[in-house]
C-alpha positions as CSV (number, residue, x, y, z in Angstrom):
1,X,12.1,-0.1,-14.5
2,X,15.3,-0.6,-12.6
3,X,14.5,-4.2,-11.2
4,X,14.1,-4.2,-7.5
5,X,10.6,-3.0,-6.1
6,X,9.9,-1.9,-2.5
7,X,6.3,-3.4,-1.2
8,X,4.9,-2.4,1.8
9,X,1.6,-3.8,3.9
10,X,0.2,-4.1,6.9
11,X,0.6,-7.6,8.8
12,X,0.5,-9.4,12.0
13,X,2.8,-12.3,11.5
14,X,5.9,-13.2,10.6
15,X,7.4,-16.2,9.2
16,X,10.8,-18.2,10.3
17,X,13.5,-16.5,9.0
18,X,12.1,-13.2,8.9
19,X,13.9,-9.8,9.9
20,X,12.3,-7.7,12.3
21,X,14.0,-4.2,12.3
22,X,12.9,-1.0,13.8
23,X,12.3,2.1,11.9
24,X,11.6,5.4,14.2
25,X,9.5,2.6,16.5
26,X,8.0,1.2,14.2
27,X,8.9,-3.1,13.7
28,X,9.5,-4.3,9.7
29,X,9.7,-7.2,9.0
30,X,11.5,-8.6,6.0
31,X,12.3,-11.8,4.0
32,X,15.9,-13.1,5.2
33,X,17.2,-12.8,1.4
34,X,15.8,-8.6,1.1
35,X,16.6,-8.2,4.4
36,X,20.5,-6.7,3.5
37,X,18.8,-4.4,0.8
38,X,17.6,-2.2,3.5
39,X,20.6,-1.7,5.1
40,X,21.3,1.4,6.3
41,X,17.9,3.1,4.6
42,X,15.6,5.3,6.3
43,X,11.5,5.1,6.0
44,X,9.1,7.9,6.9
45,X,5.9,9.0,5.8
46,X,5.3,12.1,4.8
47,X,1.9,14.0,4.3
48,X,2.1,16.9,1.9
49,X,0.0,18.6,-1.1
50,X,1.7,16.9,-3.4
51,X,2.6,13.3,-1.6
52,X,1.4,11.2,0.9
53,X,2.7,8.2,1.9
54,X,5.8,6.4,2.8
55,X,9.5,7.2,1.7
56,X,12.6,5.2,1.5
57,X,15.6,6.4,1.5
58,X,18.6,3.6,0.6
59,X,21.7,4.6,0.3
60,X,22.2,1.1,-1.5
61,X,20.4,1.8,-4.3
62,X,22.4,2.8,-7.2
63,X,20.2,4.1,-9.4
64,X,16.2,4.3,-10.0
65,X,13.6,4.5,-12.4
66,X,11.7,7.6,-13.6
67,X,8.5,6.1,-12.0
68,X,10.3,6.1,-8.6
69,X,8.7,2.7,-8.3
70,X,12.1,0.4,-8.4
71,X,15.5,0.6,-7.7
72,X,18.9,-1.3,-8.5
């Protein structure tokens, strides 16, 4: 794998030092230190026959593994 690894859940608090952004309405909130990772990305969900769940598009990422699961 490529080394960095997106992980997304569903949570009601946030810590000091956390990033709040907002994605099509929705609030994320990040560590302070991923937090410039996401710069600039997009997130969706998408609901198709052959995928459902959330996307990320991040124009930071260089390059990714095969499994789709990490990025660098």
């Amino acid at each position: 794998c490529s080394g960095l690894r997106y992980q997304l859940f569903f949570d009601d608090r946030s810590l000091d030092g956390d990033v709040v952004r907002e994605f099509g309405g929705v609030g994320v909130v990040t560590d302070r230190m991923s937090s410039p990772y996401l710069s600039g990305a997009t997130i969706d969900f998408v609901d198709t026959i052959e995928k459902q769940g959330f996307t990320i598009d991040n124009p930071n990422a260089g390059s990714s593994c095969a499994c789709g699961d990490s990025f660098s």
